[in-house]
C-alpha positions in Angstrom: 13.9 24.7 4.2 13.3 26.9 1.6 9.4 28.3 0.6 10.5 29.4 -2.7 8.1 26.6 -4.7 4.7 28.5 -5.1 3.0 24.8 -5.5 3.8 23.6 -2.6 3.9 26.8 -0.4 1.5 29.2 -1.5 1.5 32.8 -1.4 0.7 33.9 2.1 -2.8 36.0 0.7 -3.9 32.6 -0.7 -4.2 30.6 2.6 -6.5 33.4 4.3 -10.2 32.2 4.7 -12.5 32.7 2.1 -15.3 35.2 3.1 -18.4 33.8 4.3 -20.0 34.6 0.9 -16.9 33.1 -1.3 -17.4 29.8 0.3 -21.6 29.8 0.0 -20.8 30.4 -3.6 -18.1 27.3 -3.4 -20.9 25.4 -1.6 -23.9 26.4 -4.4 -21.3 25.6 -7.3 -20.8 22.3 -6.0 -24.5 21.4 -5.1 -25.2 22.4 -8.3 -22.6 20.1 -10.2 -24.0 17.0 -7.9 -27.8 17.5 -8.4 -26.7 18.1 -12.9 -24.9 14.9 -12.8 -27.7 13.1 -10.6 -30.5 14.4 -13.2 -28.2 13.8 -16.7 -29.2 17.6 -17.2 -27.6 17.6 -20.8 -29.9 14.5 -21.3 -32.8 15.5 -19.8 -32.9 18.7 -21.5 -32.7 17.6 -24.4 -35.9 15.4 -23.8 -37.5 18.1 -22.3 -37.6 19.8 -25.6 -39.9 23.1 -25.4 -40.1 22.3 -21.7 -36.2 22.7 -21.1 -36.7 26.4 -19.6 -38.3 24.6 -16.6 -35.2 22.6 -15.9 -33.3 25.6 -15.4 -35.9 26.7 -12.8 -36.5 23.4 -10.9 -31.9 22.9 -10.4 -32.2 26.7 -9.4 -34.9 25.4 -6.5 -33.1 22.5 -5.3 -30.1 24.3 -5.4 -31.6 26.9 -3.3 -33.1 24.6 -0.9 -29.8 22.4 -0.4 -28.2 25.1 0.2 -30.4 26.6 2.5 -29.3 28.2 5.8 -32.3 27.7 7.6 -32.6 24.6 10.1 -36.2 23.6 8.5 -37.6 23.7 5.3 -41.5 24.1 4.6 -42.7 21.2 2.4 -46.4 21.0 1.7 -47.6 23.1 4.4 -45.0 20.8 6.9 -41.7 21.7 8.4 -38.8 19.1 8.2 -35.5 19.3 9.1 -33.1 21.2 6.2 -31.0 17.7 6.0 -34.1 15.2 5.6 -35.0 17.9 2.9 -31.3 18.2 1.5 -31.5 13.7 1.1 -34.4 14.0 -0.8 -33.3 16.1 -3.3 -29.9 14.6 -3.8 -31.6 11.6 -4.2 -33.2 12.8 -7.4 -33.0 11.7 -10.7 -33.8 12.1 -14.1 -37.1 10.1 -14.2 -38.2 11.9 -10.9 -37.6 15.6 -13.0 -39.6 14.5 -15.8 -42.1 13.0 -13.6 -42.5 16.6 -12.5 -42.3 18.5 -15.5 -45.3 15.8 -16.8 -47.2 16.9 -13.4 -47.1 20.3 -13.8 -48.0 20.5 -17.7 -51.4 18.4 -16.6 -51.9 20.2 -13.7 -55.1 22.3 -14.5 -55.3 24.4 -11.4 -54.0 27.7 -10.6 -50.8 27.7 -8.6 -50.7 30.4 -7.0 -46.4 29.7 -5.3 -45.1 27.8 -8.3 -41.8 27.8 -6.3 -43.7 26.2 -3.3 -45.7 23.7 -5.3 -42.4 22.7 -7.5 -40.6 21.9 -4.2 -43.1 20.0 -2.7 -43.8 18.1 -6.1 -40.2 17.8 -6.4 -40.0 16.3 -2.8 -42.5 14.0 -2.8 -41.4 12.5 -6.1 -39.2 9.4 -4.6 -42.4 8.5 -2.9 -45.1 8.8 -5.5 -44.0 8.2 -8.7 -44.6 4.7 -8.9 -48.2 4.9 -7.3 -48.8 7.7 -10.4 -47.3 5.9 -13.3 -49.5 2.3 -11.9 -52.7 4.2 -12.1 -51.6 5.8 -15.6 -51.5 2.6 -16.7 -54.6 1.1 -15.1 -56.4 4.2 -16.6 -55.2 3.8 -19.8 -55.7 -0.2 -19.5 -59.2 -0.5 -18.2 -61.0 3.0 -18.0 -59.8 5.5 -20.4 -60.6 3.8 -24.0 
């Protein structure tokens, strides 16, 4: 058998490992494609509008975080484990982005780790948006006109 046809048998320089560093930029390019298509970035950012800059920051954080080498990830002021933290944040979708972009722009506090307080927001969306957008409604409905 010959190994004349470069397609099937590559050079021998292009079956050597990637260094460590080729392959976590492999791994961020790809976790960064995933969590675009799970939020309908072009979308969002369009409805984002003057906002969109944010968007850039919050896929740069999950991005981050998913690809994170370290075995737990601190959420709120609590550690969990990297891949209950990784779920999460796949998990995400459009709605949950602008439910955190709305969050911050009527947050009136000072953050003092906006990268801290985004991931935690940006967690604990799955698990609070609906209890925030039923007592937006019920404020709106019965106690705010």
């Amino acid at each position: 058998m010959s190994d004349t046809e470069p397609s099937i048998y590559p050079a021998k320089g292009l079956l050597e490992d990637k260094s460590p560093a080729a392959d976590a930029m492999d791994t961020m390019r790809v976790y960064r494609q995933i969590i675009m298509e799970n939020i309908e970035y072009d979308i969002t950012r369009r409805q984002l509008g003057y906002d969109a800059d944010i968007l850039d920051e919050i896929v740069d954080i999950m991005v981050d975080t998913v690809c994170s080498t370290k075995p737990m990830i601190r959420i709120g002021g609590q550690d969990f484990p990297l891949e209950v933290v990784k779920s999460r944040l796949l998990k995400l979708n459009s709605e949950h982005i602008s439910y955190v972009v709305s969050s911050l722009k009527s947050n009136t506090t000072k953050v003092r780790n906006i990268r801290a307080y985004l991931l935690t927001a940006l967690y604990n969306a799955p698990t609070t948006i609906s209890s925030y957008y039923t007592a937006l409604v019920n404020h709106d409905l019965y106690g705010g006109g």
